[in-house]
TORNU-567711 format. One record per residue (C-alpha): residue in one letter; x, y, z. Coordinates in steps of 0.02 Angstrom, whole numbers, plus 50000, padded with zeros to 5 digits. Example, Ala and Ser with C-alpha at 12.3 -4.5 7.8 and 13.67 -1.06 7.14 Angstrom:
R,resn,px,py,pz
R,A,50615,49775,50390 .
R,S,50684,49947,50357 .
//
This chain:
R,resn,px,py,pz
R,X,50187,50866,51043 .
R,X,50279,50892,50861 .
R,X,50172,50834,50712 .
R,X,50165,50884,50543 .
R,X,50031,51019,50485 .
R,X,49993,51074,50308 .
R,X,49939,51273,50312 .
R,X,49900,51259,50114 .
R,X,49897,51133,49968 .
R,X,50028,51122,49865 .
R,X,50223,51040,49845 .
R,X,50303,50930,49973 .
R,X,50385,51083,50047 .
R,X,50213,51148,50121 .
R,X,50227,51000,50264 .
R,X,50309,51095,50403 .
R,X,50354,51023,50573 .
R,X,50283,51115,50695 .
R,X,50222,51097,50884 .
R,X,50047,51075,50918 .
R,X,49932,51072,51064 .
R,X,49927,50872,51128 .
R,X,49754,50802,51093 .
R,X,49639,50704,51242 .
R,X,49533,50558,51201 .
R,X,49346,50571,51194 .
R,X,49240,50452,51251 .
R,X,49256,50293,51137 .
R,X,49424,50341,51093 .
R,X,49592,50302,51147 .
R,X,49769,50410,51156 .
R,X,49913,50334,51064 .
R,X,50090,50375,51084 .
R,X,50156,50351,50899 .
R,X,50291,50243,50870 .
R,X,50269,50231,50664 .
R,X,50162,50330,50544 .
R,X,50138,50293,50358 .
R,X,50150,50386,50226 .
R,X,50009,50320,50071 .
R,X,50038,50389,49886 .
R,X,49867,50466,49904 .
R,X,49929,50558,50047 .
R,X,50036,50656,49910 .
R,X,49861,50687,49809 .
R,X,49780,50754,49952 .
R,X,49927,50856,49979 .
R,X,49924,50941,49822 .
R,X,49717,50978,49835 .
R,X,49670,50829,49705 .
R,X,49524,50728,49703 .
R,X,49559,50545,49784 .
R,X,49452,50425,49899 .
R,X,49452,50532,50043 .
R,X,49384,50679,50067 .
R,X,49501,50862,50049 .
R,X,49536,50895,50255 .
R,X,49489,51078,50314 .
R,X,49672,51180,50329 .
R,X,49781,51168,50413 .
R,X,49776,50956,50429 .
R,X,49885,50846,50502 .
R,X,49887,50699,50350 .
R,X,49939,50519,50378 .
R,X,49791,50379,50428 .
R,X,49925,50234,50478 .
R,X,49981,50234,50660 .
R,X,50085,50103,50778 .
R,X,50114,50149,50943 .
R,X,50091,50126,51109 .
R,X,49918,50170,51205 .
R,X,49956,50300,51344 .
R,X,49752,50368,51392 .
R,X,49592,50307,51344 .
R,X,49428,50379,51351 .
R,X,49256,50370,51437 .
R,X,49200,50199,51402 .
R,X,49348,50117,51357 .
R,X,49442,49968,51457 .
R,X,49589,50011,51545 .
R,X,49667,49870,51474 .
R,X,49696,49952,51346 .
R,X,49831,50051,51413 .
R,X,50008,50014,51396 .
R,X,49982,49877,51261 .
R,X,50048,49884,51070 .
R,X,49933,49929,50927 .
R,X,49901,49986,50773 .
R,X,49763,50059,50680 .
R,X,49700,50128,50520 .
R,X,49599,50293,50587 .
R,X,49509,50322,50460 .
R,X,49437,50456,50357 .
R,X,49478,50577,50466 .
R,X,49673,50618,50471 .
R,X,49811,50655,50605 .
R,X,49957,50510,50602 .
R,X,50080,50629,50556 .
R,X,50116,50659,50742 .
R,X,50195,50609,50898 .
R,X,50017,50565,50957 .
R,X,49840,50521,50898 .
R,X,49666,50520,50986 .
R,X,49565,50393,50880 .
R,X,49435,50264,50903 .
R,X,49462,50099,51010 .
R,X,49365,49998,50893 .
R,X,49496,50030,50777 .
R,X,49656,49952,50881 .
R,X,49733,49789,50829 .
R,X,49851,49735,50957 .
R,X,50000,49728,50886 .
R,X,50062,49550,50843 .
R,X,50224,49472,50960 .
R,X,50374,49500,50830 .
R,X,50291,49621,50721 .
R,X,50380,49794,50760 .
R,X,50282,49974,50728 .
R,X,50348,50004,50519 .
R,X,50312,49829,50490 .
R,X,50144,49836,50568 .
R,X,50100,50007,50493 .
R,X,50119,49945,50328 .
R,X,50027,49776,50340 .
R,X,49879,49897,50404 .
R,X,49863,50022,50253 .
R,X,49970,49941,50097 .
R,X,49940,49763,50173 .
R,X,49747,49796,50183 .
R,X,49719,49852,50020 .
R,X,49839,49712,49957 .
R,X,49731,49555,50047 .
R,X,49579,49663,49938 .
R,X,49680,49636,49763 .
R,X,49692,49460,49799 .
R,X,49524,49433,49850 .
R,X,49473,49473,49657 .
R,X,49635,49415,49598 .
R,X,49581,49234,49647 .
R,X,49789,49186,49580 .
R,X,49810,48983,49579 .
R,X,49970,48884,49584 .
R,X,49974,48864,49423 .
R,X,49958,49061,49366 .
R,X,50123,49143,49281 .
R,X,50087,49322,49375 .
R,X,50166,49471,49318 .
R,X,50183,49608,49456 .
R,X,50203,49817,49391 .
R,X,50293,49926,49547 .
R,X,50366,49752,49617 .
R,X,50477,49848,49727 .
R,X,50333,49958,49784 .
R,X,50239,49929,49974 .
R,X,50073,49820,49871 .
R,X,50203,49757,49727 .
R,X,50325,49676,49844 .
R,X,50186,49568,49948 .
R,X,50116,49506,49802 .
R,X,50267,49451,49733 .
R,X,50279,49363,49892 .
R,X,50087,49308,49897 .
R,X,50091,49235,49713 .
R,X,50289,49143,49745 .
R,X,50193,49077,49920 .
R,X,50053,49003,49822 .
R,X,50176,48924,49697 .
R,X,50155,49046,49555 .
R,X,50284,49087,49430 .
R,X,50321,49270,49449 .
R,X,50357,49422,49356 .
R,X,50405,49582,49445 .
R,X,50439,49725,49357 .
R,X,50531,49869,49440 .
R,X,50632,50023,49400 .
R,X,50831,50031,49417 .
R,X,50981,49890,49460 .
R,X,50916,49930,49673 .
R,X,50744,49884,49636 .
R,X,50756,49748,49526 .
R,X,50891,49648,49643 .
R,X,50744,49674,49785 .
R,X,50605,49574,49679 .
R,X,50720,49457,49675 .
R,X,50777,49457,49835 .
R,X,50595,49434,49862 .
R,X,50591,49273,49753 .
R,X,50514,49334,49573 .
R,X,50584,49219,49435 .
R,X,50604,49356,49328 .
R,X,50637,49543,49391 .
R,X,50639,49652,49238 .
R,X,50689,49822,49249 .
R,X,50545,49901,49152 .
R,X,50658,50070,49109 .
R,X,50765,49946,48997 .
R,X,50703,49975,48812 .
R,X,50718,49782,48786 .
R,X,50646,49719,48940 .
R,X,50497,49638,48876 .
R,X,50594,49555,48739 .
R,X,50712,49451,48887 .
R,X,50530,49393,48977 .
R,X,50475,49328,48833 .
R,X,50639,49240,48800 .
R,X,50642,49162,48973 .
R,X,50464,49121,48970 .
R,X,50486,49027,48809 .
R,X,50314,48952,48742 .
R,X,50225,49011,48929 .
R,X,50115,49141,48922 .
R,X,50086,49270,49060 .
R,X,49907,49221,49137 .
R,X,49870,49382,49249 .
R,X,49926,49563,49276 .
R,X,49907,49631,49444 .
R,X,49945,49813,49387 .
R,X,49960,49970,49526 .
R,X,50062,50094,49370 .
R,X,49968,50076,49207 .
R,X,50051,50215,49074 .
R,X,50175,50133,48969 .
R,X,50248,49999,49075 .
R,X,50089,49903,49094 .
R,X,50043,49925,48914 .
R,X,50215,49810,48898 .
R,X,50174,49703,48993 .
R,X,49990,49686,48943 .
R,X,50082,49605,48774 .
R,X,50143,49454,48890 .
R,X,49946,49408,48927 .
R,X,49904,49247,48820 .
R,X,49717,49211,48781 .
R,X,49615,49233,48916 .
R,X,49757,49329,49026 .
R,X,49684,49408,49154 .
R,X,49702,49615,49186 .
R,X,49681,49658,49387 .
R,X,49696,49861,49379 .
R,X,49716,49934,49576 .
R,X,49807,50093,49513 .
R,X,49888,50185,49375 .
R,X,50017,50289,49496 .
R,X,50091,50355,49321 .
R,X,49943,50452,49312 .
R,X,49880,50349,49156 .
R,X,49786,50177,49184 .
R,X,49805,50058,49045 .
R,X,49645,50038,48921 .
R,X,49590,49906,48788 .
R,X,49509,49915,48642 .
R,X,49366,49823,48593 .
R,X,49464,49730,48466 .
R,X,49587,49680,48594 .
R,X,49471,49606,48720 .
R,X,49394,49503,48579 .
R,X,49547,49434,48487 .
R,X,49643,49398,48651 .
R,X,49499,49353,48766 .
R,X,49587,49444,48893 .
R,X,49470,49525,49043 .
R,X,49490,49699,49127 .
R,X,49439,49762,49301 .
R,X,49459,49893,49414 .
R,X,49467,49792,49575 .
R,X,49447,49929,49677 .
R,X,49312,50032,49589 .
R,X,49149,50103,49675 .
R,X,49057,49990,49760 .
R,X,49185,49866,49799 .
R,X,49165,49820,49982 .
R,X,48985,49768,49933 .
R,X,49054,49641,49817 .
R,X,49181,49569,49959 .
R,X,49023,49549,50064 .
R,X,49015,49490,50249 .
R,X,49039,49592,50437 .
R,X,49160,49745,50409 .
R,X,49281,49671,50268 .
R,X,49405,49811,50276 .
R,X,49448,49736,50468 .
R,X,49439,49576,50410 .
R,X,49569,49622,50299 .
R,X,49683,49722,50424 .
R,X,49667,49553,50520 .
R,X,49730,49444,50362 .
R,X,49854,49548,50335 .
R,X,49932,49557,50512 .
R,X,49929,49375,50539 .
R,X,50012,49368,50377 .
R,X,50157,49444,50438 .
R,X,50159,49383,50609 .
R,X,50158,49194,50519 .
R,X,50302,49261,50426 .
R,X,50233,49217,50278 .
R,X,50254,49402,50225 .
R,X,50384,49508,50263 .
R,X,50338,49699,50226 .
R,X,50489,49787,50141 .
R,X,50481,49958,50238 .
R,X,50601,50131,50193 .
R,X,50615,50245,50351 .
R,X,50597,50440,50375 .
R,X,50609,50542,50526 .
R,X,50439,50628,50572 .
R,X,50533,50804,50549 .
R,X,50570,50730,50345 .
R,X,50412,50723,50290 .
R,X,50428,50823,50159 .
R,X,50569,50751,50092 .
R,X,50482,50577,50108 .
R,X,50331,50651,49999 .
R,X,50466,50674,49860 .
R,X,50540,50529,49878 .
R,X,50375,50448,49845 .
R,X,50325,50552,49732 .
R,X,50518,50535,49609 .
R,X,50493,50353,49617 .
R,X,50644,50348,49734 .
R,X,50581,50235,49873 .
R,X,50556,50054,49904 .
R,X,50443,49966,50010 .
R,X,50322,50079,50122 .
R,X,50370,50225,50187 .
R,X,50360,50258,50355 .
R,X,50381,50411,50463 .
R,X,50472,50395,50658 .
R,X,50430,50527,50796 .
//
């Protein structure tokens, strides 16, 4: 098979496409032929050799978790059934989607849903996971005014969705004429490109006397200082990420006068505080019947397998919309 192997960490350029012996399934596990991969911002951290959820892989790694395909082979142990049928799956700590095809766990398969293709289901099972998790804690209502940082971005661009869906007034903030049109393609009231030294001033005007009730923030740096300013009493301040590499702090004076609240929604120990039976499936589930419904509609930004590397700078220069997803 071809697949993409990282020999030492470092720049995007360090991916090389190379061919590599074709792995069997062990018992439990089952052999996917892979249709879509995706490519996750922390794939570019573990990439480089920083510190992110996962662990650092042993060299050289195939990256990429986020797989669609088809099953060809299963394992000892596994029903037959299996075979032929359309999944995808999120495999876990250990990588290997960058590849033309994956041995992973059968406990991890979702059959893919009828009119959900491979990109679309690849990024409802990574992005759209951890974007059912943000609006767990989010708890948004009708009546919120939501502002959404990196609205053009895989997470930004459901939740713009998720919040219009609910009946939420919603402001997307994106960067560049491309991006902006998107959010509101995507129905934000207000796309604001955040790059424009004004932009804050032309929300406010629009809003009029409204206030700005909650932040869902994935960027933090300056952009979602901004747009922390829009957050009357009370506002709320959801952090997932600060992909500028600087998350967005309050002082003590700030959370007093404005009554505004901060949280890391995904900080340690936040599965416990989900609660129930396994809730990252339960939120692969949500998330795939959310696009099967329709109700979102993953915005996805294709690379061939062989591109990889120019994918990981694509991410990486801001120069992407959507997910991005790899094709064998």
């Amino acid at each position: 098979m071809h697949a993409i192997r990282l020999h030492a960490f470092g720049p995007a350029e360090n991916l090389r496409y190379e061919t590599a012996d074709d792995p069997a399934p062990a018992p439990g596990q089952v052999l996917i032929r892979v249709a879509a991969a995706g490519v996750h911002l922390l794939d570019t951290a573990i990439r480089e050799g920083k510190e992110s959820p996962y662990p650092l892989p042993e060299l050289p790694t195939i990256p990429g978790r986020e797989i669609a395909g088809t099953v060809d082979e299963v394992g000892e142990g596994v029903d037959r059934d299996w075979i032929g049928r359309r999944v995808v799956a999120h495999i876990g700590l250990r990588p290997g989607g960058y590849a033309e095809l994956v041995a992973t766990e059968a406990d991890r398969l979702h059959a893919l849903p009828d009119g959900v293709g491979a990109p679309e289901a690849v990024a409802m099972i990574g992005t759209g996971r951890t974007t059912m998790a943000f609006l767990h804690f989010a708890d948004l209502k009708p009546d919120d005014t939501v502002v959404v940082t990196a609205a053009a971005g895989g997470v930004g661009s459901l939740l713009v969705q998720y919040a219009k869906n609910l009946g939420a007034y919603v402001i997307g903030l994106a960067g560049g004429p491309e991006k902006t049109a998107l959010v509101r393609e995507l129905g934000a009231d207000i796309a604001a490109d955040y790059r424009a030294p004004d932009w804050a001033d032309g929300v406010r005007e629009a809003l009029g006397s409204r206030p700005a009730t909650v932040l869902l923030d994935t960027v933090g740096g300056d952009a979602a200082r901004t747009a922390a300013g829009l957050l009357g009493r009370g506002g709320r301040h959801l952090v997932l990420g600060w992909s500028s590499g600087a998350p967005l702090e309050f002082t003590e004076a700030e959370l007093a006068e404005r009554g505004i609240t901060t949280r890391n929604v995904l900080g340690p120990g936040w599965l416990d505080k989900v609660g129930g039976d396994n809730p990252l499936r339960r939120m692969e589930t949500a998330a795939l019947d959310e696009a099967a419904s329709g109700r979102l509609v993953p915005q996805v930004q294709l690379f061939p397998l062989k591109d990889a590397a120019a994918a990981h700078r694509a991410l990486e220069n801001r120069g992407t919309t959507g997910k991005v997803v790899l094709i064998p």
